[in-house]
BASE-302666 format. One line per 2 residues: number of its first residue (from 0); their letters; for each residue x, y, z of N, C-alpha, C. Coordinates in steps of 0.02 Angstrom, whole numbers. Layout:
N
NUM) a) X/Y/Z/X/Y/Z/X/Y/Z | ...
! end
This chain:
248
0) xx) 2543/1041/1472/2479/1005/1465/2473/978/1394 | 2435/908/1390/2449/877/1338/2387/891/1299
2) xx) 2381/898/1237/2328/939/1186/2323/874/1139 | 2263/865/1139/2230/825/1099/2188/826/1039
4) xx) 2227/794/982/2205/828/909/2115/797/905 | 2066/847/889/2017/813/849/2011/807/791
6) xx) 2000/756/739/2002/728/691/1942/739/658 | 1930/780/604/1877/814/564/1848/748/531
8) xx) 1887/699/530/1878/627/482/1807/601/525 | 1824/623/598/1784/578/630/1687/610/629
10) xx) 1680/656/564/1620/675/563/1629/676/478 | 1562/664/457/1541/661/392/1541/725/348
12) xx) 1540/790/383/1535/831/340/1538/904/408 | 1542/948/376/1507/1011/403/1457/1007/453
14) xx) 1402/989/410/1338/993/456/1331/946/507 | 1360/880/484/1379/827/538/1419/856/603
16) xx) 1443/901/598/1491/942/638/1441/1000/682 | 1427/1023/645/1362/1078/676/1304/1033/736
18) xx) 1305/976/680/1231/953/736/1268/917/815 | 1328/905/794/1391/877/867/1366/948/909
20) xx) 1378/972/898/1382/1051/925/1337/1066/960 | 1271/1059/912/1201/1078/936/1188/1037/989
22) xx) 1180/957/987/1182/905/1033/1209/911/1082 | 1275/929/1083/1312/928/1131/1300/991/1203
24) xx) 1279/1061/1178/1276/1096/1218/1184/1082/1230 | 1141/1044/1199/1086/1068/1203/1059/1115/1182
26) xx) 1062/1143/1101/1017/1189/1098/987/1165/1041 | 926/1229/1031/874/1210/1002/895/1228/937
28) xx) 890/1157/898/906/1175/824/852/1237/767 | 804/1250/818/777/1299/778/786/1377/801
30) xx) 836/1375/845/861/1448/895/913/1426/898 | 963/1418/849/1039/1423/860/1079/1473/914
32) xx) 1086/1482/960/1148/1540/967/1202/1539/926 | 1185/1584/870/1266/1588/809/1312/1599/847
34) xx) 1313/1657/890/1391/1681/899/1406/1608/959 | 1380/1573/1006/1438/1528/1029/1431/1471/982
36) xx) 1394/1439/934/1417/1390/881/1452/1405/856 | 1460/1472/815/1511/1500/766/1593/1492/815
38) xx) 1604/1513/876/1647/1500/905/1676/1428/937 | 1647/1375/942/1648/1332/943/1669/1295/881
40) xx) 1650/1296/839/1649/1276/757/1729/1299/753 | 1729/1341/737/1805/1372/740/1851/1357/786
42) xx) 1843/1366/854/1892/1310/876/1903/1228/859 | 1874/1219/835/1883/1130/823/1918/1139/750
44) xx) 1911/1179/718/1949/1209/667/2006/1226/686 | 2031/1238/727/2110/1263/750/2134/1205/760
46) xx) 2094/1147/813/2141/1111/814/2157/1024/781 | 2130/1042/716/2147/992/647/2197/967/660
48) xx) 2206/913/643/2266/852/638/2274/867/565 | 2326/857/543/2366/853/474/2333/813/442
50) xx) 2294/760/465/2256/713/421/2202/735/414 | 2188/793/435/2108/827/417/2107/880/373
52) xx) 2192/884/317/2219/942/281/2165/945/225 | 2185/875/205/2139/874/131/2064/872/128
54) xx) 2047/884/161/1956/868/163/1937/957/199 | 1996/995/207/1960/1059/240/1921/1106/196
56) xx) 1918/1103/147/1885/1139/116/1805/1148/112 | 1756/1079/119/1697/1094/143/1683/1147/199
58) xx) 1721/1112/249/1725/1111/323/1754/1212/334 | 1787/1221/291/1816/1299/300/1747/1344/255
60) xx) 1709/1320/203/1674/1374/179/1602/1349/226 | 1591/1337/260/1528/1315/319/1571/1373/374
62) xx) 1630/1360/381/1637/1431/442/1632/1506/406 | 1640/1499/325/1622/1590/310/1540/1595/319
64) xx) 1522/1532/291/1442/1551/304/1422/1580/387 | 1445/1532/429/1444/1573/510/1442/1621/510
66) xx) 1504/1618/499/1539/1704/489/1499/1762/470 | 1471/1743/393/1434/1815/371/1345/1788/409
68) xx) 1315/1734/447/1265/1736/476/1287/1783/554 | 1343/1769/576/1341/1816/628/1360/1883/623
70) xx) 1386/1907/576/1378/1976/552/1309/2025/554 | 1288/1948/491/1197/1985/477/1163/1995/546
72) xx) 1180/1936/597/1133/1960/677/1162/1992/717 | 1230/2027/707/1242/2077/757/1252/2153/721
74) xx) 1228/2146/677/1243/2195/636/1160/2233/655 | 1136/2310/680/1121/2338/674/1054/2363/608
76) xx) 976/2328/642/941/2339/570/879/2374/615 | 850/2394/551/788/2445/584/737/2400/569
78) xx) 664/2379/604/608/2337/622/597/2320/556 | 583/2348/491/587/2339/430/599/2285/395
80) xx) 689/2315/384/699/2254/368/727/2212/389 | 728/2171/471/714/2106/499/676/2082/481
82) xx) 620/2117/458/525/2086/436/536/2054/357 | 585/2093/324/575/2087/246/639/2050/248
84) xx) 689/2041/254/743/1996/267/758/1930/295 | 688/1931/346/704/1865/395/750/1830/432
86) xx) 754/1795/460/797/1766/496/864/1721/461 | 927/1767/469/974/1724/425/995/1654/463
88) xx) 970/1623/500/985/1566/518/935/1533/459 | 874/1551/427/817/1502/427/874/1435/378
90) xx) 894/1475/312/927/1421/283/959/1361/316 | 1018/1396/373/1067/1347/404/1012/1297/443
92) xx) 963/1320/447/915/1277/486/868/1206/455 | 858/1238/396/837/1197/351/876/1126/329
94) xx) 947/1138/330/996/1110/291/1014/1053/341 | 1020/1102/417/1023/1033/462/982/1000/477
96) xx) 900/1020/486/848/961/480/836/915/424 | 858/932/374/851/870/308/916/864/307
98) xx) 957/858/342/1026/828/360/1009/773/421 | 987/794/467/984/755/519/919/696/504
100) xx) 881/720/468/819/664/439/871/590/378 | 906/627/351/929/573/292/997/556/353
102) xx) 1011/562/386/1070/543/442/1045/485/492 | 966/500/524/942/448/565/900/397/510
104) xx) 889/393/452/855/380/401/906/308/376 | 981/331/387/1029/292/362/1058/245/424
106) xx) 1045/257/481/1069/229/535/995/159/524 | 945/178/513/855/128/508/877/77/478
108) xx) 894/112/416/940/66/341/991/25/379 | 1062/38/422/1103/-15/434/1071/-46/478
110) xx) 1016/-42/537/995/-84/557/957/-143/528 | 924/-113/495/884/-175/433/927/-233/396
112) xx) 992/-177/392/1024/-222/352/1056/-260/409 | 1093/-264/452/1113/-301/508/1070/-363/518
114) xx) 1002/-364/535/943/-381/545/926/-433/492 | 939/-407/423/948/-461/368/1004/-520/356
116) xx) 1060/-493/385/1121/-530/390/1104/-593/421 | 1052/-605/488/1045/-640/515/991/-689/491
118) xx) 974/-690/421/895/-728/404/938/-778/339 | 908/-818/329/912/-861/293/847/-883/265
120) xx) 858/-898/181/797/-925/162/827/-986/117 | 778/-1024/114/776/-1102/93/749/-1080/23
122) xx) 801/-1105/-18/782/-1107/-112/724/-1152/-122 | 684/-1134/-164/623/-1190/-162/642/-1250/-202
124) xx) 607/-1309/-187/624/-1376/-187/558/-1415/-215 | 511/-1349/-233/450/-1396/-256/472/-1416/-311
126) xx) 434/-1487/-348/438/-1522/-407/419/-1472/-424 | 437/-1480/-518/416/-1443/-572/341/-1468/-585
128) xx) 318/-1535/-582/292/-1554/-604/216/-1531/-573 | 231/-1508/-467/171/-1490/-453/178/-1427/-465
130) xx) 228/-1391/-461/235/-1306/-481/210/-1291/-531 | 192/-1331/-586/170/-1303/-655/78/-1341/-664
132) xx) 95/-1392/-606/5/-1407/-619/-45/-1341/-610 | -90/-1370/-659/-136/-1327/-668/-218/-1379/-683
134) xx) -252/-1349/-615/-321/-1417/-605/-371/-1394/-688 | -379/-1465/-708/-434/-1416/-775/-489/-1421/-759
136) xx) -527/-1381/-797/-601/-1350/-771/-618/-1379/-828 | -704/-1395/-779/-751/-1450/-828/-804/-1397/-834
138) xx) -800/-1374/-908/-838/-1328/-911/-933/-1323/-907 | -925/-1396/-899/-1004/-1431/-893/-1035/-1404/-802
140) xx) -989/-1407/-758/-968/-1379/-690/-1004/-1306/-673 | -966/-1281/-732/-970/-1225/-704/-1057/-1195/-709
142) xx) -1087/-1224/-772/-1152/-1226/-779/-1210/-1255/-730 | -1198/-1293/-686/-1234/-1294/-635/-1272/-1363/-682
144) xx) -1329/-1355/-691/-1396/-1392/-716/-1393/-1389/-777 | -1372/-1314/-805/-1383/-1289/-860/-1320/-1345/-916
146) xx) -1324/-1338/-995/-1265/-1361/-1038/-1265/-1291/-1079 | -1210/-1315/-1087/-1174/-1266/-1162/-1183/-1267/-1215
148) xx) -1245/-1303/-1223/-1259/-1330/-1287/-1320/-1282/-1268 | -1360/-1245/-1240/-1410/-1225/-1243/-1384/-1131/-1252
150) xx) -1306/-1133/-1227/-1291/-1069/-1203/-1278/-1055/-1287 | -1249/-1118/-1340/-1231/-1122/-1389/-1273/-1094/-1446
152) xx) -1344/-1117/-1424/-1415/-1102/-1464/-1421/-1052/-1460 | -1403/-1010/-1411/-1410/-931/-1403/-1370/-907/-1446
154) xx) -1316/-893/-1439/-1270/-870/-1465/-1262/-877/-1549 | -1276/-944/-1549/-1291/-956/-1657/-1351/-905/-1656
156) xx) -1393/-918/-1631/-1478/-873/-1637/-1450/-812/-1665 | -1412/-769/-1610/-1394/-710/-1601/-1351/-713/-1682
158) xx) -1321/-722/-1698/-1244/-738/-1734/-1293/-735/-1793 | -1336/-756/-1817/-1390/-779/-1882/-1440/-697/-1900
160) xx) -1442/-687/-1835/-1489/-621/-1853/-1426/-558/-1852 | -1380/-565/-1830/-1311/-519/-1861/-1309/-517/-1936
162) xx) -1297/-590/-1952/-1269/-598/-2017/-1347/-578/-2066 | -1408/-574/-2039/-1469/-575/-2096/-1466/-502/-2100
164) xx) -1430/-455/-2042/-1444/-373/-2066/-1399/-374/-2122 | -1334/-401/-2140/-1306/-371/-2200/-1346/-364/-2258
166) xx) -1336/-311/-2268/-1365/-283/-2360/-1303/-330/-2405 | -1346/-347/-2432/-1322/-408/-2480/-1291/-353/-2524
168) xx) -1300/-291/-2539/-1300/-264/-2602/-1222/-201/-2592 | -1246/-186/-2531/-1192/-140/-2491/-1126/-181/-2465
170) xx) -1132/-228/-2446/-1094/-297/-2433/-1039/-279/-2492 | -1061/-282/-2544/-1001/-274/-2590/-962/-252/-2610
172) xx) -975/-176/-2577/-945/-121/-2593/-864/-123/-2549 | -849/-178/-2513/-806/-172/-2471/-820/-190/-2412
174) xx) -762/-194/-2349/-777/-197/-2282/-732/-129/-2243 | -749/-109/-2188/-715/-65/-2163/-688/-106/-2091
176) xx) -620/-95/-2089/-608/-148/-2031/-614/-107/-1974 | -608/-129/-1902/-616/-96/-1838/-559/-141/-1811
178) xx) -525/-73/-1769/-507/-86/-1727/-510/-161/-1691 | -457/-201/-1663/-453/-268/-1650/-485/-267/-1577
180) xx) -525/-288/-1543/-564/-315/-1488/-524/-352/-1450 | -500/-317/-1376/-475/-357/-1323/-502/-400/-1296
182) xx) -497/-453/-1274/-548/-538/-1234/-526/-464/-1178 | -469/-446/-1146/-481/-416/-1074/-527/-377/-1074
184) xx) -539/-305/-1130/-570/-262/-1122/-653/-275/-1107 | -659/-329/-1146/-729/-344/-1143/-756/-393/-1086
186) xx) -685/-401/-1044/-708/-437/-996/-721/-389/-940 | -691/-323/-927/-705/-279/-898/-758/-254/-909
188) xx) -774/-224/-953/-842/-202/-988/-918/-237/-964 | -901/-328/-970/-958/-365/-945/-965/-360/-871
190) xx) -910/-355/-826/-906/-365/-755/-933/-286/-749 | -921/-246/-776/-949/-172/-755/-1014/-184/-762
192) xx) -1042/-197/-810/-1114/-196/-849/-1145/-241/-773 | -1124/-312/-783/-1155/-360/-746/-1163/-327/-664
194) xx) -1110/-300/-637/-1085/-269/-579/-1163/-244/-558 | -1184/-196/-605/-1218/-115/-604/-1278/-149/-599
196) xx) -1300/-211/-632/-1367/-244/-643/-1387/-278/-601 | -1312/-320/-566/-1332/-398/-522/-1358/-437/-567
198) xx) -1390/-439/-606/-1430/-500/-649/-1426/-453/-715 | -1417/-504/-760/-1445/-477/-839/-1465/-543/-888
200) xx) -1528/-536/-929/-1532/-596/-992/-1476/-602/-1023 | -1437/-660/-1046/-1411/-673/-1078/-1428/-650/-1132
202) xx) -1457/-669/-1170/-1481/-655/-1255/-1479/-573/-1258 | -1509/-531/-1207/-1497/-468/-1189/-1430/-448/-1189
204) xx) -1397/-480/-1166/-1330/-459/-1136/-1289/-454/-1221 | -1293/-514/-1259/-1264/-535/-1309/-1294/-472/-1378
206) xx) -1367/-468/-1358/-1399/-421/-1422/-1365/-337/-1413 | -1339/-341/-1355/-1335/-256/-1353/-1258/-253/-1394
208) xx) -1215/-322/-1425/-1162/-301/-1445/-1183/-310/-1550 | -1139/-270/-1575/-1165/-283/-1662/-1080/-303/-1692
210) xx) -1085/-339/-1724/-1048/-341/-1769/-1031/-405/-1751 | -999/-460/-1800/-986/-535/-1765/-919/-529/-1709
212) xx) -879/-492/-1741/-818/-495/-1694/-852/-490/-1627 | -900/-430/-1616/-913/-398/-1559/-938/-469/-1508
214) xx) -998/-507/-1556/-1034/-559/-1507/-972/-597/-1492 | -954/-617/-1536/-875/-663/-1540/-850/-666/-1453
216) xx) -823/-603/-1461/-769/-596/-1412/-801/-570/-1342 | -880/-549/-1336/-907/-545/-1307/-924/-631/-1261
218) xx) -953/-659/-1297/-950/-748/-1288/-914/-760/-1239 | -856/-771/-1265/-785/-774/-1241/-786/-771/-1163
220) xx) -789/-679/-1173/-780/-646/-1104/-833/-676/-1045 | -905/-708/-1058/-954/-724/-1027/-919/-803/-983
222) xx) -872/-827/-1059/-866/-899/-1011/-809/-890/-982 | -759/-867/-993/-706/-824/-936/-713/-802/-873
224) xx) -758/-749/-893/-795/-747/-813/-822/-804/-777 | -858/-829/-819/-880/-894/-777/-843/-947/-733
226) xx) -785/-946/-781/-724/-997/-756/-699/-968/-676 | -693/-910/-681/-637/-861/-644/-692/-855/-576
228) xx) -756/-875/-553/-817/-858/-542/-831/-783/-516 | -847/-750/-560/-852/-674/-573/-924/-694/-574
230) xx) -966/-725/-618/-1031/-731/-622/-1059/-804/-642 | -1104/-804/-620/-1139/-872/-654/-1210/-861/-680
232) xx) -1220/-926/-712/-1289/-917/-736/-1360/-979/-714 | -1406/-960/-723/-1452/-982/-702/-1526/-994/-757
234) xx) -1550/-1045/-736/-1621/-1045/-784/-1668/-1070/-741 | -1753/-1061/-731/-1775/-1080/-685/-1819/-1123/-739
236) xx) -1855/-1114/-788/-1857/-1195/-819/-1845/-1201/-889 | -1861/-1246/-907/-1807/-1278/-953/-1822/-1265/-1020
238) xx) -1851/-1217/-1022/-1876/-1161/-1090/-1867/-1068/-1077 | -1872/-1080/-1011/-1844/-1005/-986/-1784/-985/-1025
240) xx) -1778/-909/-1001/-1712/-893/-1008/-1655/-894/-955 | -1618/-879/-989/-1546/-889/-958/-1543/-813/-935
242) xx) -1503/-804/-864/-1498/-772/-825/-1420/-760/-818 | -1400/-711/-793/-1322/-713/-769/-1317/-659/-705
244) xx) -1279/-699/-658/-1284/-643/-594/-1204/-640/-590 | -1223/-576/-567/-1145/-569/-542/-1140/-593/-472
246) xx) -1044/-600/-453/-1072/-633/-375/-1011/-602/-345 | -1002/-524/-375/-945/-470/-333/-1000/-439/-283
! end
C-alpha cells in the first residue's frame, strides 16, 4: 500500500496545524479532547517528508507542550487543586483563538487587496489655475446694511479709552511683555462666548478684552468669523448698537 507524505510546509505553523485538526474532526475549540489531538498531531509528525526537516523545530516543541498538557489531565488530582490550577488547556486555547482571529483577519486583507487590483483611478486633470482659485470676499457683504467704517468707530472708541488708562508716570518705568495672542485662540474663545449668549453688544464684546494687543487681535477674530459665517451682525437703527449673533 502506497503511503502518502504530508508536507508540514503546507501549514503555517503549529497552531495552523492544531486548528486543521480541530476543524477537521469537529471539535470544540474550547473542549479540546487532548489525548486524540495529541495523537493525531503526532502522527502527522511521523509522517514528514524530508522537506519538512528544517522547519521541525516549532512544530516538535508544540508536541512536548501536548505532551506535558496530557499528562497534567490524566494525571490524578484531588478537587483542590483542579480549582487552584485550572484547566491546562486554557493557555493552548487562548493561543488558538488569537491565532485563528489574525488568520481569518489576513484572508479579509487579501480579499481587499484582490478587490483593489481591480479599480483604477484617473490622476486629476484640473487646471492649476481653477484648483488654486480662491472667490474674494467683499467685506462690505458680509455687513449686510451695516459698513465697517461704523464697526471702525467702535473699535478706535474702544482703542482711545485703553490707551487714556495708562499712567503716564508708571508708563515709564518699563513694559512687561505677555505672552503672544493667537488670531485662532481668540477665535475660539469668541465662538464659545458668542455660542453661550446667541447675541452679544459689540462694544461689550470688545470692552471685556484690556490691553491693545488684546482688542487688536480680538477685532480680527470678530471679522474672521464673520467671513467664515460663524456670526453676523446687526443694527436696528442707525445710531443703535451693533449686535452680533451667532448662527451655530
Amino acid at each position: 500500500m502506497a503511503t502518502v507524505d504530508v508536507k508540514i510546509s503546507n501549514f503555517e505553523g503549529p497552531l495552523d496545524l492544531l486548528l486543521h485538526l480541530i476543524d477537521k474532526n469537529k471539535y470544540s475549540i474550547f473542549d479540546i479532547p487532548i489525548v486524540e489531538i495529541t495523537a493525531q498531531y503526532l502522527a502527522y509528525l511521523d509522517d514528514l517528508s524530508e522537506e519538512d526537516y528544517d522547519r521541525m523545530s516549532d512544530f516538535l516543541l508544540m508536541a512536548a507542550q501536548l505532551i506535558s498538557i496530557k499528562a497534567k489531565m490524566l494525571l490524578p488530582k484531588e478537587e483542590e487543586e483542579v480549582e487552584e490550577e485550572g484547566d491546562p488547556r486554557d493557555e493552548l486555547v487562548q493561543r488558538l483563538l488569537q491565532y485563528k482571529m489574525y488568520k481569518y483577519a489576513s484572508y479579509e486583507l487579501k480579499d481587499m487587496e484582490m478587490d483593489a487590483e481591480g479599480a483604477y483611478f484617473k490622476p486629476s486633470t484640473i487646471p492649476a489655475e481653477v484648483k488654486n482659485y480662491k472667490e474674494e470676499v467683499d467685506p462690505a457683504e458680509l455687513v449686510g446694511d451695516l459698513t465697517l467704517v461704523r464697526l471702525k468707530e467702535i473699535f478706535e472708541q474702544i482703542m482711545k479709552r485703553e490707551i487714556d488708562r495708562i499712567d503716564p508716570v508708571r508708563s515709564r518705568f518699563g513694559t512687561i511683555t505677555r505672552e503672544e495672542i493667537k488670531l485662532e485662540d481668540r477665535m475660539i474663545e469668541v465662538r464659545d462666548e458668542i455660542r453661550g449668549l446667541k447675541s452679544i453688544n459689540f462694544r461689550t464684546l470688545l470692552g471685556r478684552r484690556k490691553g491693545k494687543m488684546n482688542l487688536i487681535v480680538t477685532f480680527l477674530a470678530i471679522l474672521e468669523l464673520m467671513k467664515t459665517g460663524v456670526l453676523t451682525i446687526r443694527q436696528e437703527g442707525i445710531f443703535d448698537e451693533i449686535i452680533i449673533d451667532s448662527l451655530e
